[in-house]
VEXSE-113932 format. One line per 8 residues: number of its first residue (from 1); their letters; for each residue x, y, z of C-alpha. Coordinates in pm, whole numbers, plus 32768, in hexadecimal, padded with zeros to 4 digits. Layout:
<rs>
NUM = A = X,Y,Z  ...
</rs>
This chain:
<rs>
1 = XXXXXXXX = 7C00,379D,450D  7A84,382E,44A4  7A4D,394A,4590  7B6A,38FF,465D  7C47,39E7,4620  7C13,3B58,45C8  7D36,3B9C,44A4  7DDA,3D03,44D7
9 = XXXXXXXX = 7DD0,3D01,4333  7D39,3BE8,423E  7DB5,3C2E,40DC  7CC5,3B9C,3FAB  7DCD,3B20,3E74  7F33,3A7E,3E86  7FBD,3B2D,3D70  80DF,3C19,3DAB
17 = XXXXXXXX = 8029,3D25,3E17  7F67,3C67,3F1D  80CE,3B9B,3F90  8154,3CE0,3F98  8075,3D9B,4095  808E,3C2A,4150  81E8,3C38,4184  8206,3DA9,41FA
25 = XXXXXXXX = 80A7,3D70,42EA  8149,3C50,437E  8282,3CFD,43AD  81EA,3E47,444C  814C,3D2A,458E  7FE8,3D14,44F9  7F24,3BFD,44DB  7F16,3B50,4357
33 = XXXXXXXX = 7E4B,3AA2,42B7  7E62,3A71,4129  7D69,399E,404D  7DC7,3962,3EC9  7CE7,3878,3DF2  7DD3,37C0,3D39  7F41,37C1,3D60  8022,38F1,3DE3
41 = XXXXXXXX = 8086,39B1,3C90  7FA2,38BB,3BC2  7EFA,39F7,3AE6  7F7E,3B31,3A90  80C1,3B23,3B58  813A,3A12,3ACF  8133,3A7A,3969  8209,3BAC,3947
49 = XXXXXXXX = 831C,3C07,387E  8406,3BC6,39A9  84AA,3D0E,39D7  84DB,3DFF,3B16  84E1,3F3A,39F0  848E,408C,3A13  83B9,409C,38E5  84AD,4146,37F0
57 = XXXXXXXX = 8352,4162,3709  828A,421F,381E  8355,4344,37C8  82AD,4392,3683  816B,4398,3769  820B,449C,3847  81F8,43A0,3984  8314,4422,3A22
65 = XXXXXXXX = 82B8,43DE,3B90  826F,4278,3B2B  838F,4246,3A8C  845D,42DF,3B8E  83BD,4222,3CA8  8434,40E0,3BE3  8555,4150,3BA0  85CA,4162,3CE8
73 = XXXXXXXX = 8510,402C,3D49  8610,3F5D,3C4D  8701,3F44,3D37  866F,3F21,3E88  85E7,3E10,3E0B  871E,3D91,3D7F  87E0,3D84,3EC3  86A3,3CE6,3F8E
81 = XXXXXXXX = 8699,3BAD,3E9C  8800,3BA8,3D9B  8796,3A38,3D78  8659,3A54,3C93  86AE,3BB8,3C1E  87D7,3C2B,3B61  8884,3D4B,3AAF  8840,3D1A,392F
89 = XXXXXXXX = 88A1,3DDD,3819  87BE,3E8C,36FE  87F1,3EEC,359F  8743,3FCC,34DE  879A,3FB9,337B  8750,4103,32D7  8754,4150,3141  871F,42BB,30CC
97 = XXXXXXXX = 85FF,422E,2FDB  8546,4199,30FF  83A3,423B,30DE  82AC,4204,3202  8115,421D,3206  80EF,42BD,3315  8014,43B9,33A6  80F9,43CC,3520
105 = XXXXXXXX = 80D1,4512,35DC  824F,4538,3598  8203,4501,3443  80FA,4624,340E  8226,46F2,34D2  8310,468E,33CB  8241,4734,32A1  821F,484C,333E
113 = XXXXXXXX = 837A,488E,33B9  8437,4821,328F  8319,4807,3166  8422,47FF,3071  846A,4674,30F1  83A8,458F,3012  8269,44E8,30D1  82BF,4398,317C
121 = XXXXXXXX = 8430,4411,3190  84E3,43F9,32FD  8640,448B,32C1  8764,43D5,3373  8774,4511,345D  8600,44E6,34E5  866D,434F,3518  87B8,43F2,35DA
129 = XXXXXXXX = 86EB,44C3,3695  861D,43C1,3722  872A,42E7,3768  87C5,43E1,3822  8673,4438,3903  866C,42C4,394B  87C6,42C8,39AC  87B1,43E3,3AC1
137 = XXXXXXXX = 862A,43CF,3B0E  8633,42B5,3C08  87DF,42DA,3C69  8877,41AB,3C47  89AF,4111,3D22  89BF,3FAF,3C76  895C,3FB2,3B05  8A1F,407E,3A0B
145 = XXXXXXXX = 898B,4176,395D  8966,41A7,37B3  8A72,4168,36C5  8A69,4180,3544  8AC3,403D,3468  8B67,3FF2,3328  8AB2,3EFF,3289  8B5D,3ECE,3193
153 = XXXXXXXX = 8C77,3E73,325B  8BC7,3E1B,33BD  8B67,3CAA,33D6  89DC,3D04,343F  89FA,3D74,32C1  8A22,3C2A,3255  88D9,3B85,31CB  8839,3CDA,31C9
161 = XXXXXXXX = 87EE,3D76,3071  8907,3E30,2FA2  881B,3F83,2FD7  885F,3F78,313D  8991,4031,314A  8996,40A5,32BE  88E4,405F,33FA  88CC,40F7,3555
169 = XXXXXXXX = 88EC,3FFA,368E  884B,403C,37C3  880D,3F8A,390A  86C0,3EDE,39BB  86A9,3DB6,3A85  8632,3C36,3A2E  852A,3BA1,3B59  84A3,3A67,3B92
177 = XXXXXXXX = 8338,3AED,3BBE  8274,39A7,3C43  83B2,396D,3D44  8388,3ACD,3D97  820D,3A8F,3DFD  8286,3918,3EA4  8391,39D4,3F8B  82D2,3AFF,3FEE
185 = XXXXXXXX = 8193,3A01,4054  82B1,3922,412E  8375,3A57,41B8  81FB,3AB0,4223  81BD,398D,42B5  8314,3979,4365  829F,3A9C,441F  8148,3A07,446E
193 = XXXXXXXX = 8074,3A1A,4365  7F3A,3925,4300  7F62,38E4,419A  7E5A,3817,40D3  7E77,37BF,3FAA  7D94,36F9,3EAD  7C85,377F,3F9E  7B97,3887,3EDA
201 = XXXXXXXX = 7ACC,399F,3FDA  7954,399E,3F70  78EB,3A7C,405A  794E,3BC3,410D  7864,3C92,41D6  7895,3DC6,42C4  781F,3D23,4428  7835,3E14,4540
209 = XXXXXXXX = 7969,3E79,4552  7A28,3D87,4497  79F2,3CE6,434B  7979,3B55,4354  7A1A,3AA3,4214  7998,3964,41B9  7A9B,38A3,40D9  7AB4,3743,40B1
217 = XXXXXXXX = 7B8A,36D7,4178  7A9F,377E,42C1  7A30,38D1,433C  7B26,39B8,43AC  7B20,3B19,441C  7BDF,3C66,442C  7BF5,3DC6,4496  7C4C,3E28,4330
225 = XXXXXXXX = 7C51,3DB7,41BE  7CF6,3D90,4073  7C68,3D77,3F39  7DC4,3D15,3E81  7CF6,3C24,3D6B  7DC8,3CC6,3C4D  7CF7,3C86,3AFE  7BB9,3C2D,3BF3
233 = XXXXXXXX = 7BE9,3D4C,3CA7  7A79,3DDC,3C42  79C9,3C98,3C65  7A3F,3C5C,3DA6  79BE,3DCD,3E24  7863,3D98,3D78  7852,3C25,3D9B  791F,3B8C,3ED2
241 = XXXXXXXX = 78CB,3D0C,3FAA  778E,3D74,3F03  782C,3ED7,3EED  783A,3FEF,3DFF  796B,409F,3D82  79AA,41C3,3C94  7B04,412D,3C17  7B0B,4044,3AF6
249 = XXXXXXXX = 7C3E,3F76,3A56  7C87,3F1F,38F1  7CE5,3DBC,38C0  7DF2,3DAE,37DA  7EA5,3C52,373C  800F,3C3B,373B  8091,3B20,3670  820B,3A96,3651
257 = XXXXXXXX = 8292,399F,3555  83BE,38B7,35A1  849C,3871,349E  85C4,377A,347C  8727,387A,34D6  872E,397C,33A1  8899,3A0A,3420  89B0,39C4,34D9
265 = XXXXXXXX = 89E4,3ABF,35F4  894C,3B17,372D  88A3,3C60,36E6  8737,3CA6,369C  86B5,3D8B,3574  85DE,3EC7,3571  8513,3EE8,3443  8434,3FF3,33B2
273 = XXXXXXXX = 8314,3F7A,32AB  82A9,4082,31C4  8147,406C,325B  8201,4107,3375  8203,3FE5,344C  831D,3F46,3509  8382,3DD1,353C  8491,3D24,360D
281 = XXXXXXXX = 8567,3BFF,356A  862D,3B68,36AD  8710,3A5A,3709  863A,3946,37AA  8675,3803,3885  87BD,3804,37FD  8753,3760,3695  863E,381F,3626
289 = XXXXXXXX = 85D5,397B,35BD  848E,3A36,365E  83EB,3B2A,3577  82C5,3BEE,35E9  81E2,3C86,361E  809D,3D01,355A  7F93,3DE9,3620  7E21,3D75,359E
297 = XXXXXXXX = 7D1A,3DB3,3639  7C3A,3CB2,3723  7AFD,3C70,376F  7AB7,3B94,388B  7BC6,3B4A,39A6  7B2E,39E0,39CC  7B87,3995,3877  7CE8,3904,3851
305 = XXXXXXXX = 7DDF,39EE,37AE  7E70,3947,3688  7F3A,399F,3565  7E78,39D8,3413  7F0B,397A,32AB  7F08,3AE5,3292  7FD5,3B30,33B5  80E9,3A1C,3363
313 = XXXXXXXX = 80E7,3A99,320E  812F,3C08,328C  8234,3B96,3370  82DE,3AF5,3264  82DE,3C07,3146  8317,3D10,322C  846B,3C56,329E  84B8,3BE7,311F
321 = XXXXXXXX = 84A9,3D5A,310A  860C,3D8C,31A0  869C,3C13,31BA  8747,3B99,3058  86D2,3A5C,3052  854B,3A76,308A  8489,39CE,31CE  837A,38F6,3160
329 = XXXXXXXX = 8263,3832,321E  8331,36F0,31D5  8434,3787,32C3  834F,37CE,33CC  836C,36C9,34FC  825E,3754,35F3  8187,3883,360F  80CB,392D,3764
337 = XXXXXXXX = 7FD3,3A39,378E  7F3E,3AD8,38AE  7E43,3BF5,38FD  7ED3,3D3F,397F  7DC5,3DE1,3A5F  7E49,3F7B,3A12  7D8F,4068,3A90  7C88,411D,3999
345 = XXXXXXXX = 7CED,426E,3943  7C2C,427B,381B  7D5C,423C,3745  7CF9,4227,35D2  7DA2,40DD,35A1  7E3A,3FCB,3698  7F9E,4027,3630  7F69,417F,36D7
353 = XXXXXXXX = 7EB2,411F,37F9  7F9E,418F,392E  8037,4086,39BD  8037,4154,3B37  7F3C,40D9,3C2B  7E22,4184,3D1D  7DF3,4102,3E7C  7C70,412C,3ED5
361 = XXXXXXXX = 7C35,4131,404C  7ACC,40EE,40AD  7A9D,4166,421C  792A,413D,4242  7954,405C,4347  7A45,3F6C,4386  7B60,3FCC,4278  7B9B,3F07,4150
369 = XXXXXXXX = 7CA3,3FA6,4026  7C90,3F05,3EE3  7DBB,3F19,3DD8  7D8C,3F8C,3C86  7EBF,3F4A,3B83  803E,3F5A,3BDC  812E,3ED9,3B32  825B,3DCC,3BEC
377 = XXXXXXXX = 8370,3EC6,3C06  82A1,3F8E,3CEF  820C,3E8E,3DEA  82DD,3ED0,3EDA  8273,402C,3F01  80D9,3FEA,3EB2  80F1,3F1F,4006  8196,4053,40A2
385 = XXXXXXXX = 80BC,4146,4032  7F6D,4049,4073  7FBB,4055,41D6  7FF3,4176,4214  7EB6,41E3,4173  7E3C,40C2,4267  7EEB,417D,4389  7F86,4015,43E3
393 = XXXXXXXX = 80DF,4050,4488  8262,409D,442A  82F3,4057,42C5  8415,3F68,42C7  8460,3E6C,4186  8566,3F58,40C3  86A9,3EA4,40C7  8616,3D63,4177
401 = XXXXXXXX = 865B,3C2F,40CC  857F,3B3B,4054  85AD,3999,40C6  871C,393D,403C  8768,3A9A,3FAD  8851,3AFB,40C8  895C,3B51,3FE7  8A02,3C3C,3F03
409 = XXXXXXXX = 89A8,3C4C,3DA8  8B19,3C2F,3D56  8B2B,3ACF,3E31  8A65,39F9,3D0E  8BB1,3985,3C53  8C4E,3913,3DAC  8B0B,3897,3E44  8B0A,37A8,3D0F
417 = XXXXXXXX = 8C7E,375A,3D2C  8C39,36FE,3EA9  8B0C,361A,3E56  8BB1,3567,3D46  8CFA,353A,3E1F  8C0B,3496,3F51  8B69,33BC,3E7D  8C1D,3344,3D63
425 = XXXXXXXX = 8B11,3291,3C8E  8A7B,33F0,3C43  8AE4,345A,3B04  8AF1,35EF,3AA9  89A2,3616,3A10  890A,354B,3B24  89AB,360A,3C1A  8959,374E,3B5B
433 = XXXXXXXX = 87F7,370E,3B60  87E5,36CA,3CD9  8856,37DC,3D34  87C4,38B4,3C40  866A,3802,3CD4  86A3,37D7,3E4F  87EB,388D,3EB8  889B,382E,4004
441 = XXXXXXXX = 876A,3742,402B  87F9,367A,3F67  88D0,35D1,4038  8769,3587,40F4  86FC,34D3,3FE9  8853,33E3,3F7D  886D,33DE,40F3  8962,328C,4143
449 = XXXXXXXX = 897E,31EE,3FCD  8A93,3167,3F91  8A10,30ED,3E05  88DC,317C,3D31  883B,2FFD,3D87  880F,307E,3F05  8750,31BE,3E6F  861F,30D7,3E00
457 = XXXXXXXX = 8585,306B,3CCE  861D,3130,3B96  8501,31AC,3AB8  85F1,3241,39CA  8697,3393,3984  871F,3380,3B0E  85D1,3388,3BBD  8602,328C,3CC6
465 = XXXXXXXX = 8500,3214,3DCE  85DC,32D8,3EFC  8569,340E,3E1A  840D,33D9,3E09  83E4,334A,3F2E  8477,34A1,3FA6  833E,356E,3EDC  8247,34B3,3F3B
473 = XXXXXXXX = 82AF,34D8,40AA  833C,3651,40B8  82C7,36EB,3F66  8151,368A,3F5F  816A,35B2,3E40  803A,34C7,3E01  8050,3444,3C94  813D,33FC,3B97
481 = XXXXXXXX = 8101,3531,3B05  812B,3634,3C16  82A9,3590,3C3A  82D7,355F,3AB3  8263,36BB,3A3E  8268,379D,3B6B  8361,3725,3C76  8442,36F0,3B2D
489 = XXXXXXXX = 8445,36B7,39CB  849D,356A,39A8  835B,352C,38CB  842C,35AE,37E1  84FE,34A7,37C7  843A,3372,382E  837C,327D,3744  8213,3250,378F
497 = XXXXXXXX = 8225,3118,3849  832A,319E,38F1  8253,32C1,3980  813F,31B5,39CF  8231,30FF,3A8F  828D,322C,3B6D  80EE,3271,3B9A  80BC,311A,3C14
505 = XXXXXXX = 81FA,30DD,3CF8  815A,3243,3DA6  800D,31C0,3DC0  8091,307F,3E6E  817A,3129,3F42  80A1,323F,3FD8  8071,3267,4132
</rs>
């Protein structure tokens, strides 16, 4: 294809951002091209805490227009893909006691409004009152709004500490982020987009009237560019383009610990650290607990994000703060980290960096816009508003589904019943997690079995050879670990030679 054909838009970076923009471009009649290094979603936007959320925190920070953008992002999202997001359910246990070190703008407000309230204090009505805002910033039609708790009755109390008397529960949305990045990158291609992936761009350079991009997998070229690199956002403008740019990001390290199930319902926990941080303790794959995440700051994108004792250690008190019986490291089954490129606005630390992001459109020439922070709530609406900056046609994904999400979000339970009824040797779970993956293309991939044996080899925990087979020829997949820890995560539950043998059968049966 070098030189051959002259792309309407060529997008740098296959994270969600860059999938994102893809997706709409494609679906406005342009031309597409998309280049990501490694795998789609193999950096930052694979590692997040998994949630479609307003950002209760951002509050404190006064971001109300971010958080109201979210907000009413939750559920558009929602009904475009109800198979890898859900409804889910949040408490926030509250004790009168409860301190916090924190130096928050609504924080500073609070000492001088009511200076007789002890520093570090939040009363329950400040909590209410940003419950409420959250409630009614972003309307909602699907998820129900704040309730209070009993926990000494309620059975979210259970395993909590005796101090925790009461707790307010409040609504965001679970997402499967790297299946988010996966179907946005195929819906793009569906409607004609070039997507490469393992294939890194190591050169781009205004020519004329159109910008030549060497990559290597050949030299391409296109009316228009973006720089969507997410943490190598920078290097690619001063390295890849040779330009200069008066934006900056802050690379901050998220990590997440994964712990064997610490309760027994389905509802995630809120909780406030007296450092005035927040974590996340949520239901996980079913048998596990996620707990996450820390914001440190990081140096250099190209080195890989990993957890630190430190971190783990954190993770751990901070949850053996509220749960009875304390988490240790011994109960932690995996950890992730990844780099969150947010845009530098001089915050003092990387927990109060905004999490919004700046769009900066370089017209000097042919155009290229490069993407500064975001978060993966507001995707959808950073490829809106990135072109139209660009000037590049009619907005048009709100409400549009996403590949086997072409149902309601109240159809899971019966879609489950349906696939269990057609083929009998599914059991609930399996059947459960199907869906929960791949929705109505499910059926696609069980297509005439009669038995599991027709699916394929069984590598364990239900991945069959029908499945993979269907990743590596719809969903990108390459290597055992794109389909173990990104198309799902059935690492989880695999033994070590099992996840070898899944690597090698892939390697021997790619095209």
């Amino acid at each position: 294809m070098a030189d051959e054909k002259v792309f309407d838009l060529f997008i740098i970076g296959g994270g969600i951002n860059g999938t994102g923009i893809a997706r709409d471009a494609a679906g406005r009649g342009l031309s597409v091209g998309l280049a990501e290094a490694g795998d789609l979603g193999g950096a930052t936007s694979s590692a997040s805490t998994k949630l479609f959320h307003g950002g209760l925190r951002y509050l404190e920070f006064f971001e109300f227009g971010l958080v109201k953008s979210a907000l009413k992002e939750r559920e558009v999202l929602l009904k475009a893909m109800p198979h890898i997001s859900w409804p889910m359910r949040f408490v926030l246990p509250y004790a009168p006691d409860m301190r916090f070190d924190s130096d928050t703008p609504t924080s500073r407000l609070l000492r001088i409004v009511m200076p007789w309230i002890e520093k570090g204090r939040r009363p329950a009505l400040l909590v209410r009152l940003g419950l409420f805002l959250y409630d009614n910033l972003g309307g909602r039609e699907i998820l129900p709004g704040t309730k209070t708790l009993d926990l000494t009755k309620a059975p979210e109390g259970k395993g909590l500490k005796s101090r925790f008397k009461m707790a307010y529960e409040y609504s965001d949305c679970w997402v499967e982020d790297a299946r988010l990045v996966m179907l946005n990158a195929r819906d793009a291609e569906a409607r004609g987009a070039t997507i490469l992936t393992r294939c890194a761009v190591t050169q781009a350079a205004r020519d004329g009237d159109t910008w030549r991009i060497e990559t290597e997998q050949g030299t391409f070229r296109a009316k228009a560019l973006v720089n969507a690199g997410g943490p190598w956002v920078a290097d690619i403008l001063t390295g890849v383009m040779r330009q200069n740019s008066q934006h900056s990001i802050r690379l901050v390290r998220g990590s997440h610990i994964v712990t064997k199930r610490l309760y027994d319902h389905d509802k995630a926990y809120f909780f406030q650290g007296t450092d005035g941080r927040i974590i996340f303790a949520i239901p996980y794959e079913q048998d596990f607990t996620l707990i996450g995440t820390t914001d440190a700051d990081h140096t250099d994108p190209d080195t890989k994000p990993a957890i630190s004792d430190t971190e783990r250690d954190y993770l751990c008190n901070f949850a053996s703060e509220y749960f009875e019986t304390p988490v240790t490291p011994e109960d932690v089954v995996w950890t992730y980290s990844g780099v969150r490129p947010l845009y530098d606005d001089g915050a003092s630390s990387a927990t109060a960096a905004t999490r919004d992001y700046v769009l900066a459109l370089d017209e000097n020439g042919p155009p290229v816009l490069s993407v500064f922070g975001g978060k993966i709530t507001t995707y959808r609406k950073l490829a809106e508003q990135a072109l139209a900056k660009m000037g590049l046609g009619e907005a048009w994904t709100a409400g549009v589904p996403m590949p086997g999400g072409d149902f309601k979000v109240s159809d899971v339970p019966a879609l489950r019943a349906r696939l269990v009824a057609e083929y009998p040797f599914l059991d609930d779970k399996w059947a459960a997690r199907l869906i929960r993956a791949y929705g109505t293309e499910a059926w696609d991939i069980l297509g005439t079995a009669k038995t599991a044996e027709e699916l394929g080899p069984d590598f364990g925990a239900t991945l069959t050879g029908a499945e993979l087979k269907w990743m590596m020829a719809r969903e990108y997949a390459v290597r055992g670990e794109d389909a173990l820890w990104r198309r799902t995560k059935l690492g989880l539950r695999l033994t070590p030679e099992q996840r070898t043998a899944v690597d090698d059968w892939m390697k021997e049966n790619a095209a």
